[in-house]
C-alpha positions as CSV (number, residue, x, y, z in Angstrom):
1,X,59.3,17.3,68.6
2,X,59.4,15.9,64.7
3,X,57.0,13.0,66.3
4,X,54.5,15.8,67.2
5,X,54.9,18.0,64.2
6,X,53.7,14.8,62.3
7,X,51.1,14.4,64.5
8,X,49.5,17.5,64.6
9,X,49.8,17.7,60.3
10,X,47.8,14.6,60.2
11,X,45.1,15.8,62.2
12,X,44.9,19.0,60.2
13,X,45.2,17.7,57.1
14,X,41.8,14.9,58.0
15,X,40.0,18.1,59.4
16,X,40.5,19.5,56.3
17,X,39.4,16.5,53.8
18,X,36.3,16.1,56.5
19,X,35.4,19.8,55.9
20,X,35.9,19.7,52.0
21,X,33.7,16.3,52.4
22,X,31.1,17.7,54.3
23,X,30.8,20.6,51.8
24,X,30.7,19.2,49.0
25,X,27.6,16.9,50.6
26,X,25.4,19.4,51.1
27,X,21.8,18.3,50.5
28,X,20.6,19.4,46.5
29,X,23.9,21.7,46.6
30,X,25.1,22.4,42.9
31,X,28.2,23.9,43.7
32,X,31.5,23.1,42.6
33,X,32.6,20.1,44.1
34,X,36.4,18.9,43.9
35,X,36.0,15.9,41.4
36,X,34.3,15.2,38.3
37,X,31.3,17.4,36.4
38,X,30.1,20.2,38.1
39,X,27.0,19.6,36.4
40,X,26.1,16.6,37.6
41,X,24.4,17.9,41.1
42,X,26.8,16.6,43.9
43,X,28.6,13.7,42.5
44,X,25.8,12.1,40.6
45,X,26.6,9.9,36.7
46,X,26.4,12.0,33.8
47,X,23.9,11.6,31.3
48,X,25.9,9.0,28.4
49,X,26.1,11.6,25.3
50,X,26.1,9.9,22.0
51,X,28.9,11.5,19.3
52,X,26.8,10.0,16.3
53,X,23.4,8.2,15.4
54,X,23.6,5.3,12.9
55,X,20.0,4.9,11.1
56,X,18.8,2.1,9.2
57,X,15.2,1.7,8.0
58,X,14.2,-1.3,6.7
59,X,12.6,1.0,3.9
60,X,12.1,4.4,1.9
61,X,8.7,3.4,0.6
62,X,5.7,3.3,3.1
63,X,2.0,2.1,1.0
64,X,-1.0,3.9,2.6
65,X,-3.0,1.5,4.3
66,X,-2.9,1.4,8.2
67,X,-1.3,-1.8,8.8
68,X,1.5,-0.6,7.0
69,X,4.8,0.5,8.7
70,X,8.8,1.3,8.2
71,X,10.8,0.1,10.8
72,X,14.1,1.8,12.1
73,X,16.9,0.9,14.1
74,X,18.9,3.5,15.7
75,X,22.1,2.8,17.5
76,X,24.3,5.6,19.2
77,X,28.2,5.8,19.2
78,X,31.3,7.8,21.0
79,X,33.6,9.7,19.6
80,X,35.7,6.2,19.0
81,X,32.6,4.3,17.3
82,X,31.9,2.1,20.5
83,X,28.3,2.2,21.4
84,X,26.6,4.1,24.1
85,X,24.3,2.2,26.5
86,X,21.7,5.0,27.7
87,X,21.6,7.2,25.3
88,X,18.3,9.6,25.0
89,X,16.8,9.3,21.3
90,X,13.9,11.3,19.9
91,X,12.4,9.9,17.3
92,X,9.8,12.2,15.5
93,X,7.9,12.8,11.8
94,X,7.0,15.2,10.0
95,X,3.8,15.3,7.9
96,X,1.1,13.4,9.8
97,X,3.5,10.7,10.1
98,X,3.1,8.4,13.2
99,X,5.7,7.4,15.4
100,X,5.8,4.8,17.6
101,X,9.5,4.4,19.8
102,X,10.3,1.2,21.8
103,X,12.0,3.3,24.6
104,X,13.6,6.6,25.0
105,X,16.8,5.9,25.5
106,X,19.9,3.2,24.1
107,X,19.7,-0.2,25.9
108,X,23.1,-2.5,26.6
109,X,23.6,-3.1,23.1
110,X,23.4,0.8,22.0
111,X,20.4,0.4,20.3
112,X,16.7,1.6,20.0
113,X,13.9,1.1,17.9
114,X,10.8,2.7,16.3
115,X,8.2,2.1,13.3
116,X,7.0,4.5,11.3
117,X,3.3,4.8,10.0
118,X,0.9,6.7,8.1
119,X,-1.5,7.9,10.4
120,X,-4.8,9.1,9.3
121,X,-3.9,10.6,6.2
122,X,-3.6,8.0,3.1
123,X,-2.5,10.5,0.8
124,X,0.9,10.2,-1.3
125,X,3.8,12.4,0.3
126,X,7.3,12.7,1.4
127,X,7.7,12.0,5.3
128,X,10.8,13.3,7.0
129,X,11.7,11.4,9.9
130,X,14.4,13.1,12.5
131,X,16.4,11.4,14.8
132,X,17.7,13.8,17.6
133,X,20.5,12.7,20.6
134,X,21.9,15.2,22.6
135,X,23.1,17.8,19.9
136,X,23.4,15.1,17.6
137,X,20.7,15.2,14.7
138,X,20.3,12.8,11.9
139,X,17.3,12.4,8.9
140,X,15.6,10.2,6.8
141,X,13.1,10.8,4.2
142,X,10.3,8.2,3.6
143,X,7.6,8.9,0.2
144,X,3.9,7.4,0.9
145,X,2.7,5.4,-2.1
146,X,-0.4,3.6,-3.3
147,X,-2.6,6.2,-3.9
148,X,-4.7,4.9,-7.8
149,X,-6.4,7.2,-9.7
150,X,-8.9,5.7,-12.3
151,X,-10.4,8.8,-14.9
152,X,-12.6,8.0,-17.6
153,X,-14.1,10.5,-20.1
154,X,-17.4,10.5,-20.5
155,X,-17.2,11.0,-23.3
156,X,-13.6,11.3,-24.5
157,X,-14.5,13.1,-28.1
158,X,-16.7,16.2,-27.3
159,X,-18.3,18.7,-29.8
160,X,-17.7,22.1,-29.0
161,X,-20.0,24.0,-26.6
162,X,-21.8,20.9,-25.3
163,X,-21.5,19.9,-21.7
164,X,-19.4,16.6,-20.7
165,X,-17.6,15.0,-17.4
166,X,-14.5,13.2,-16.4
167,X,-15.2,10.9,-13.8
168,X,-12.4,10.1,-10.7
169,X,-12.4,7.2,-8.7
170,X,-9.3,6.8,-5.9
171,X,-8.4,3.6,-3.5
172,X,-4.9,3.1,-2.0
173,X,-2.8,0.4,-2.6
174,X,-4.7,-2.3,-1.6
175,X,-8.3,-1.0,-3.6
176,X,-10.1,0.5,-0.5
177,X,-11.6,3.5,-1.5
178,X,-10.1,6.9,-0.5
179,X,-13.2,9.2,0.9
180,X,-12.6,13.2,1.8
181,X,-9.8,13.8,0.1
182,X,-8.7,16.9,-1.1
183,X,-9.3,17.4,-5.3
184,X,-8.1,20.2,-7.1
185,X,-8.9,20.3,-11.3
186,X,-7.5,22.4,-14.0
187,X,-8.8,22.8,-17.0
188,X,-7.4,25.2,-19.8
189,X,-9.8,26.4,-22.2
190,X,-13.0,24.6,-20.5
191,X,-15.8,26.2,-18.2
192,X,-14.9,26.1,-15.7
193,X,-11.4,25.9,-16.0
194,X,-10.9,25.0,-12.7
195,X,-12.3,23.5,-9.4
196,X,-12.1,21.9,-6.4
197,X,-13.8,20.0,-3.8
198,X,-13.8,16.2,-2.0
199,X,-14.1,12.6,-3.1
200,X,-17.1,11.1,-1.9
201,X,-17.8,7.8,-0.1
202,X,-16.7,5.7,-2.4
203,X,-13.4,7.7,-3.6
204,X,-15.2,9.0,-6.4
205,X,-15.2,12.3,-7.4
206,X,-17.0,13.9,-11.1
207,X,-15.4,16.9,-13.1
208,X,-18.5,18.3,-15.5
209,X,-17.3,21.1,-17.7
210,X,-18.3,22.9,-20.9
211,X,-16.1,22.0,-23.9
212,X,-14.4,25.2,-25.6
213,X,-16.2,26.7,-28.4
214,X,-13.2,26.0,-30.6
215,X,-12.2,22.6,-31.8
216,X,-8.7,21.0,-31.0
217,X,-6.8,18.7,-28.2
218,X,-7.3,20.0,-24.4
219,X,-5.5,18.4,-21.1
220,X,-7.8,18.2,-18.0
221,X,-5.4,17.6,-14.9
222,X,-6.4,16.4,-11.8
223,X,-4.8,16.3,-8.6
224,X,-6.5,13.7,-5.5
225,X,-4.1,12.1,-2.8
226,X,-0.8,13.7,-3.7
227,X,-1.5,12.1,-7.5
228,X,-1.7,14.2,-10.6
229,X,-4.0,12.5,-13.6
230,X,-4.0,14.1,-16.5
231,X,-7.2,13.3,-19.3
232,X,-7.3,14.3,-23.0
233,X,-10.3,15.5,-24.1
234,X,-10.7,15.5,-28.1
235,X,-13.2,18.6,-28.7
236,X,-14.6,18.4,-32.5
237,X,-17.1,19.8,-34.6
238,X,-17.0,16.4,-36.7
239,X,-15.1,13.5,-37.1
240,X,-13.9,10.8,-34.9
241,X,-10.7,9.6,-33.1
242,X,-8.9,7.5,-36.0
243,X,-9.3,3.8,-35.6
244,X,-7.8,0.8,-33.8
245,X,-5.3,-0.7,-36.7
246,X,-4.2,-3.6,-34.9
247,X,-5.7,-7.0,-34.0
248,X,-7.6,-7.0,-31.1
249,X,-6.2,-10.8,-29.6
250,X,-7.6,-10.4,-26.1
251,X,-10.4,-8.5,-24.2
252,X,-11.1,-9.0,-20.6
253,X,-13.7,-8.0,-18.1
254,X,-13.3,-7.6,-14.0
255,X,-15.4,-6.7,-10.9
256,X,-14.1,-5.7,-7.9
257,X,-15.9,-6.8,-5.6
258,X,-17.6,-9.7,-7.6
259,X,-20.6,-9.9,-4.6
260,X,-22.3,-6.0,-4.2
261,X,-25.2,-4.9,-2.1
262,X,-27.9,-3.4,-2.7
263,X,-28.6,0.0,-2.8
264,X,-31.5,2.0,-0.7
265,X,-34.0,4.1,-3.6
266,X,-32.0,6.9,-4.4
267,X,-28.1,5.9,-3.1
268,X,-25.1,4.9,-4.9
269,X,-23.3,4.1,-2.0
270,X,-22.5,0.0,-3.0
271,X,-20.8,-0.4,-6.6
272,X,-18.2,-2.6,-8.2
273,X,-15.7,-1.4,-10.0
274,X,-15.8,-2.7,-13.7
275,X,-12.3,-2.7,-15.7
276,X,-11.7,-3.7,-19.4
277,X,-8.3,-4.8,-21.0
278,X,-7.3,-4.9,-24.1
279,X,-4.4,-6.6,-25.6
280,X,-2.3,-7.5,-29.0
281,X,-1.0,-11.2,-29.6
282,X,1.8,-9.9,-28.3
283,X,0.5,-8.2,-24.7
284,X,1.1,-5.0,-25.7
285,X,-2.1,-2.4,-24.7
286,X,-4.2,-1.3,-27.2
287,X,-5.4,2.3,-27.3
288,X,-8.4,3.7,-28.4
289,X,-10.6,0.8,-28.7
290,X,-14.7,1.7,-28.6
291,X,-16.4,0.3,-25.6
292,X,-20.0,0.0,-24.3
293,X,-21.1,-1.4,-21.5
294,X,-24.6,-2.6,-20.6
295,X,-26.2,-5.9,-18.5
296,X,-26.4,-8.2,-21.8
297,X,-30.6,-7.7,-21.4
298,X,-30.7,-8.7,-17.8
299,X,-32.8,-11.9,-17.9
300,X,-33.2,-11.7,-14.3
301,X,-34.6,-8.4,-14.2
302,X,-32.3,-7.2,-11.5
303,X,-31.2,-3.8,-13.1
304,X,-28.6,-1.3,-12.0
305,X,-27.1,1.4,-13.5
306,X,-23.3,2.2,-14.9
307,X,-21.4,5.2,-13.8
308,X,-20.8,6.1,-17.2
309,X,-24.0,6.0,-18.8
310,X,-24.2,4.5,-21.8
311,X,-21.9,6.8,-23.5
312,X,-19.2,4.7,-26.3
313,X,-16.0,5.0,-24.5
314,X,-11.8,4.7,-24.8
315,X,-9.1,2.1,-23.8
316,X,-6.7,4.8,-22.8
317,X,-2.9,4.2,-23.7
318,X,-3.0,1.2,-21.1
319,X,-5.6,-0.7,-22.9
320,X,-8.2,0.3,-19.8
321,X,-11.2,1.2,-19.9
322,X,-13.3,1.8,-16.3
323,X,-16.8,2.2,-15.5
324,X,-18.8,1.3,-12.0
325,X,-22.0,-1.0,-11.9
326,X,-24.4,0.7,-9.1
327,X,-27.1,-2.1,-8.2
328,X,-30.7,-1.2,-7.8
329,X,-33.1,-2.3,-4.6
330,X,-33.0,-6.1,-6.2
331,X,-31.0,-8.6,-5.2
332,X,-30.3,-11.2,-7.5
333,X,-29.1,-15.4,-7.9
334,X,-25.1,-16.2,-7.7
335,X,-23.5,-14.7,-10.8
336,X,-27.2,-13.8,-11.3
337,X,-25.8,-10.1,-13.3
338,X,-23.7,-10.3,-16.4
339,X,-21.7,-6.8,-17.0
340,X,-21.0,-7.1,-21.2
341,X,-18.0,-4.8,-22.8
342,X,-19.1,-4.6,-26.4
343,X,-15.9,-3.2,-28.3
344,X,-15.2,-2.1,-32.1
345,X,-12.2,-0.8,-33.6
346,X,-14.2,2.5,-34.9
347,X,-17.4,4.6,-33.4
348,X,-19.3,3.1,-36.0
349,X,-18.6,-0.6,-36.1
350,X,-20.9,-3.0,-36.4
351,X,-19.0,-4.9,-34.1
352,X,-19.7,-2.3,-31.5
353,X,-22.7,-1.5,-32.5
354,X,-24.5,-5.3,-32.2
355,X,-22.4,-6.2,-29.8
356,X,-20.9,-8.9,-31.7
357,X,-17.8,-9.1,-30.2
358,X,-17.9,-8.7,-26.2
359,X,-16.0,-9.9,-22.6
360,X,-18.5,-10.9,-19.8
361,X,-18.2,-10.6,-15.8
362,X,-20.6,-12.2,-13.3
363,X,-21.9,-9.8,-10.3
364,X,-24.0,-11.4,-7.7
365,X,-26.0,-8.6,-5.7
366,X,-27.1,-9.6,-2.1
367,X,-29.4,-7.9,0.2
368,X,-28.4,-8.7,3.6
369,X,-25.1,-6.8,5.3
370,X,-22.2,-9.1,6.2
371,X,-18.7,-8.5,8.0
372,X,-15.5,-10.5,6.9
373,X,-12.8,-11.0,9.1
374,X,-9.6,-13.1,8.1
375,X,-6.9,-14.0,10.5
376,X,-3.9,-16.9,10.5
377,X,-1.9,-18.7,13.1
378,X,1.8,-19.1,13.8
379,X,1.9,-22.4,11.6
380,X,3.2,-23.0,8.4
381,X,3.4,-26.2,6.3
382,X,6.2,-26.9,5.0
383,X,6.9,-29.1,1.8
384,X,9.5,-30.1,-0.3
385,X,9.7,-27.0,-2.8
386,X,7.2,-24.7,-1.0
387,X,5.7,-23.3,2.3
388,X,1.8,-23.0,2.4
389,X,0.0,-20.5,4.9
390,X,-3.0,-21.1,5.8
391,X,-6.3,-18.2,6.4
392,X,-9.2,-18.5,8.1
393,X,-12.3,-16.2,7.1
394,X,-15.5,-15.8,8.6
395,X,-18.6,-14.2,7.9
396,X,-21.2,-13.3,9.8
397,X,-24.5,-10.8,9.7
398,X,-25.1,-7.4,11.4
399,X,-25.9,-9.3,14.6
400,X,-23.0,-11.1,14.6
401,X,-24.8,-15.1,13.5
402,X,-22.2,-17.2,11.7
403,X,-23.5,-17.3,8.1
404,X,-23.5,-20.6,6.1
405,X,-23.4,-21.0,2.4
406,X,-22.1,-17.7,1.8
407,X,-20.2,-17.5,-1.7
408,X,-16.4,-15.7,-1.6
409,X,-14.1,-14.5,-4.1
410,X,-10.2,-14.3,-3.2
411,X,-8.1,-12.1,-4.9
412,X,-3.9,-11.4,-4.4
413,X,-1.5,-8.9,-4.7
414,X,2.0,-8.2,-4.3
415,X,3.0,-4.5,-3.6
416,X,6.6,-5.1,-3.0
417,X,9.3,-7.1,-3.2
418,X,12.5,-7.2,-1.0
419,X,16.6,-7.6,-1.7
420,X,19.1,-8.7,0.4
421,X,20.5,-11.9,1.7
422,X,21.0,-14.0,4.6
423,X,24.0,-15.0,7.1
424,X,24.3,-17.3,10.0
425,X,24.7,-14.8,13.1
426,X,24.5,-15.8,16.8
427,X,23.7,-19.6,15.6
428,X,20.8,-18.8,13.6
429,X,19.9,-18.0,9.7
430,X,19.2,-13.9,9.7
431,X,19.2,-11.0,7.6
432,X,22.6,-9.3,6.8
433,X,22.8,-6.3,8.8
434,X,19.0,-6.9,10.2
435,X,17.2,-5.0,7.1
436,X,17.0,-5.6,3.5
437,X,19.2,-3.8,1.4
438,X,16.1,-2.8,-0.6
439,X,12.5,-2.4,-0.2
440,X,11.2,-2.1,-4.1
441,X,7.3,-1.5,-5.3
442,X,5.9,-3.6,-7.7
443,X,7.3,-3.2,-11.0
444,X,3.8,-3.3,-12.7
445,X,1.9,0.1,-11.9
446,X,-1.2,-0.8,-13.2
447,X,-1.3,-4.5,-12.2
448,X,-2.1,-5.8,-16.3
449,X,0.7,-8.0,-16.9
450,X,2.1,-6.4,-19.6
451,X,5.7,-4.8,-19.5
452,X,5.0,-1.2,-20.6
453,X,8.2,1.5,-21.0
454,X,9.3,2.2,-18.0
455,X,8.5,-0.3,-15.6
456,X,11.5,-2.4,-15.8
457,X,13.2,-0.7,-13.2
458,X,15.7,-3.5,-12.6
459,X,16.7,-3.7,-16.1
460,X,16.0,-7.5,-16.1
461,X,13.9,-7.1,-18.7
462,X,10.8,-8.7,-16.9
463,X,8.4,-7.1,-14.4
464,X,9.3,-8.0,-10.8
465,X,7.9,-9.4,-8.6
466,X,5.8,-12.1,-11.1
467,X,2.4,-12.3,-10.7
468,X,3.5,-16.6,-10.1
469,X,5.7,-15.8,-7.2
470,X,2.8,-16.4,-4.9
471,X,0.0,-18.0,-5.7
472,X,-3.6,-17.7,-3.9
473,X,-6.4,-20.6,-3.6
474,X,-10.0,-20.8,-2.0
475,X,-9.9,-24.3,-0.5
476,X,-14.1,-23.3,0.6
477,X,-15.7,-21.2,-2.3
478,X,-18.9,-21.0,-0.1
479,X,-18.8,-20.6,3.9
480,X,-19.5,-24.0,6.0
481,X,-21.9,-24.2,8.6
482,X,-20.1,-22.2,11.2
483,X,-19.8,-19.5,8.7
484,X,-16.1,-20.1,7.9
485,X,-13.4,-21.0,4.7
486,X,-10.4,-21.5,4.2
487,X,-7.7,-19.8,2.1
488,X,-4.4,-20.6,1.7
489,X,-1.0,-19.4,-0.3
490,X,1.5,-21.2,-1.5
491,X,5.4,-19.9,-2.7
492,X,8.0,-21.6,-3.6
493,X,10.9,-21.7,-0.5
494,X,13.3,-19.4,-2.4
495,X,10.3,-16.2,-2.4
496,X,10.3,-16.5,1.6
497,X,10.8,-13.3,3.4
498,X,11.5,-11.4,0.1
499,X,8.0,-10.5,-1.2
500,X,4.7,-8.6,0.3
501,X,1.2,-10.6,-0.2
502,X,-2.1,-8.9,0.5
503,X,-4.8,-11.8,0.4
504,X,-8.4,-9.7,0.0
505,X,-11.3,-11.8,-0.1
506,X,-15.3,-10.6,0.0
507,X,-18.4,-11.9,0.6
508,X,-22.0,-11.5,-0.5
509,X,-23.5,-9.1,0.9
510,X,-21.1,-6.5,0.8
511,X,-21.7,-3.2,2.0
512,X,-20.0,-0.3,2.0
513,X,-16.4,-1.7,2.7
514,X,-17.6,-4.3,5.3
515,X,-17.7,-7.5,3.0
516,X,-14.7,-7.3,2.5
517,X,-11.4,-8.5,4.6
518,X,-7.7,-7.6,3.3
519,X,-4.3,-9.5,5.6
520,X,-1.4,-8.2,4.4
521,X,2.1,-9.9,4.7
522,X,4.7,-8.0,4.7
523,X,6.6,-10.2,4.2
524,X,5.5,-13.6,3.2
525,X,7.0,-15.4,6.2
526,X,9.4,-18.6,6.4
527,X,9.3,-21.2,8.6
528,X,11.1,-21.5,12.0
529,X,13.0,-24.4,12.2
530,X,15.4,-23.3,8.7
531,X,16.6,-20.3,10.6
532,X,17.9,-22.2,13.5
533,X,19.8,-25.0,10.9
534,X,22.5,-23.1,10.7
535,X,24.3,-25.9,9.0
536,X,21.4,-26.0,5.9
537,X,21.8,-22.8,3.5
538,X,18.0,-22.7,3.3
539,X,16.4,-21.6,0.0
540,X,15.8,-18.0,0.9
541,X,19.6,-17.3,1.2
542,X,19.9,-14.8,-1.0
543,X,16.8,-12.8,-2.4
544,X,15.6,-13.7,-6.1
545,X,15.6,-10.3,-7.0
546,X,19.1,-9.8,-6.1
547,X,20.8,-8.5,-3.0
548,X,22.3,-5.1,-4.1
549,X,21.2,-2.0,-2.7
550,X,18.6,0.3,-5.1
551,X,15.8,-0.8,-7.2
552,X,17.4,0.4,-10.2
553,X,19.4,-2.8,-10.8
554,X,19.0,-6.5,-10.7
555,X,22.4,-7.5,-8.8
């Protein structure tokens, strides 16, 4: 009887398991089952749910040219800081920023990636990026720099009631010019004391007013780009702006670009910019020098017009003064149009007035369109101090013909320069942590050398990076027969990886924006084989402008 009893429970009890299993498998039925999350439709793995996001960006400061980007790394954790393979991540901006994610969810190693970039809009801002897991949210702010602002008066000392004009040109950070953006003047106590509108083609943008009927010192502020410039305008019934009192020990002159196009009848559309600089023995800016510009009598007969007039203007308290030469319908020899800053110390110096002091620049104006391309390979050459990279450029007409003979100007900058410091991992030479523990904009704003109050951000007491820490040469200074040259920059091993180059060279012919080419670096790159020597300490180790986090130190 027992024997039975036992018998007939087992039977019962595997009806009843088969019943609960046959249930609890009904096809798409969400009900509650006997084991595990109700939510997970019939027995199926639950979603992995991250307890925090760890966010590191390998900046806070994105530059506002297209190539430019930020680059995050994202990694999700549990509750107990292990990390969580599968994760879903939203990665999104604010503010016109673009967003490009590797995946949407964590791989194996808990990670995911995504760059950051400005989209369309060049203008300076603050971009919030938001990181979002599950009810997990995490942010990060990124600013958009770059955006330049030249204003010159024209002219800077103005007699009451009479009509003058400040005159705007903006470019981003690496000197393209910044078209359609939004401008927005005001202007106490002129007429009209406010107004707004668009920079044109070539970033520029004029403010004419009426100067108040009464005599004194008046601010004209100007917004363009998310950049406020602000112009002091002298208004007098007589008298001058007091003299320059110091020596005058250096005056320079530069284009940009040194090769122009020429212009239809009745366009403006190709310029150069033209920029003076004045200095002390000692580098320091000099304000208020007197400045004229004209073609030092054009012996070629090429002509061209300034932006400015003719009008006497004012180093401003950088020792700049600006003005744009717009060729006429000629064309001219290589170097065939000399741009002349004749400067005085006073309006009425004979100096200024005879032009006998003066800086010179070269312009050679073109007729014929050309594109320039640059591009690079993988290689770099390696020597015993430094590493060389290597550019090719080409040039070639509207139809696309190789063009020979073709001279080229070069020119470099370095936006930014990089902390941190370097640690075998996994066998090979890398980054502590994968990111720099700083991502710092050129100390020198203005890009003249001179160490002005409050550019030493570091506190080193020297303007970081130095203009030396990458050096720029033109091995071709004209195009060979295929239409191609060669460029090349050189740093020493030590500057690897831990500052940003932008190599912009142009061409004659230049048109609009299309003679000239800009490769950016970001940054300049090391070679291969001292990574995987993990038993060298290469050069690079630690970054020469320290490995601290912030930019307000030089540890």
């Amino acid at each position: 009887m027992t024997t039975m009893l036992r018998k007939l429970f087992s039977v019962l009890a595997l009806s009843g398991l088969a019943a609960l299993a046959a249930c609890g498998a009904g096809g798409g039925d969400t009900g509650t089952t006997p084991f595990g999350n109700g939510n997970t439709g019939g027995g199926g793995t639950p979603t992995p749910t991250a307890s925090d996001l760890i966010v590191d960006a390998s900046g806070t400061q994105l530059s506002n040219t297209a190539s430019s980007t930020i680059n995050f790394t994202i990694t999700a954790v549990d509750v107990s800081r292990v990390v969580v393979a599968g994760a879903t991540v939203l990665v999104a901006a604010d503010n016109e920023g673009v967003v490009t994610q590797s995946a949407s969810s964590t791989d194996s190693t808990g990670k995911i990636t995504a760059s950051l970039g400005i989209g369309g809009n060049r203008a300076n801002r603050l971009i919030t990026v938001t990181v979002t897991s599950g009810s997990v949210v995490k942010t990060a702010t990124v600013q958009v720099t770059g955006t330049q602002i030249n204003g010159t008066l024209v002219p800077a000392v103005v007699a009451p009631s009479t009509a003058a004009a400040v005159q705007y040109r903006v470019v981003d950070q690496a000197g393209n010019p910044m078209a359609g953006q939004a401008v927005s003047v005001s202007a106490p106590g002129m007429s009209p004391t406010s107004a707004t509108g668009t920079t044109g083609a070539n970033g520029d943008y004029n403010f004419n007013y009426t100067a108040s009927a009464t005599a004194g010192t008046f601010s004209i502020a100007t917004t363009i780009a998310g950049v406020t410039d602000t112009q002091t305008v002298s208004v007098q019934s007589s008298g001058t702006v007091g003299p320059v009192t110091v020596a005058i020990a250096s005056a320079s002159v530069s284009a940009n670009p040194s090769v122009v196009g020429v212009n239809g009848a009745g366009s403006t559309a190709n310029r150069s910019e033209i920029r003076a600089l004045f200095l002390t023995a000692g580098n320091a800016p000099i304000k208020d020098v007197r400045v004229r510009f004209d073609l030092a009598n054009d012996p070629n007969l090429i002509g061209g017009t300034f932006s400015t007039g003719n009008t006497t203007l004012y180093s401003d308290a950088n020792g700049i003064v600006t003005t744009a030469y717009i060729p006429g319908t000629r064309s001219s020899p290589t170097d065939g149009v000399t741009v002349r800053a004749c400067y005085g110390n006073t309006d009425s110096d004979p100096n200024l007035l005879n032009c006998a002091t003066s800086a010179l620049v070269r312009l050679t104006v073109v007729s014929e369109p050309l594109g320039v391309s640059i591009g690079t390979n993988a290689e770099i050459v390696v020597g015993e101090l430094t590493f060389t990279k290597r550019f090719l450029v080409s040039v070639a007409d509207s139809a696309g013909n190789a063009k020979s003979d073709v001279p080229l100007s070069v020119s470099l900058d370095l936006p930014r320069y990089r902390k941190g410091e370097y640690a075998v991992i996994a066998e090979k030479w890398d980054k502590v942590g994968g990111i720099d523990t700083a991502v710092c904009l050129n100390e020198d704003s203005n890009r003249n050398g001179v160490l002005e109050t409050g550019e030493d951000l570091s506190g080193n007491v020297r303007l970081d990076p130095g203009r030396s820490d990458v050096t720029v040469r033109l091995i071709d200074p004209r195009t060979r027969a295929d239409g191609s040259a060669i460029v090349e920059i050189t740093y020493a091993k030590s500057f690897a990886t831990w500052v940003d180059a932008w190599i912009t060279v142009a061409a004659s012919g230049v048109s609009g924006t299309e003679g000239r080419a800009t490769y950016v670096l970001e940054p300049v790159p090391r070679d291969a084989a001292s990574r995987g020597a993990k038993d060298v300490e290469p050069a690079y180790r630690i970054s020469p402008y320290g490995r601290l986090a912030g930019c307000n130190n030089s540890n």
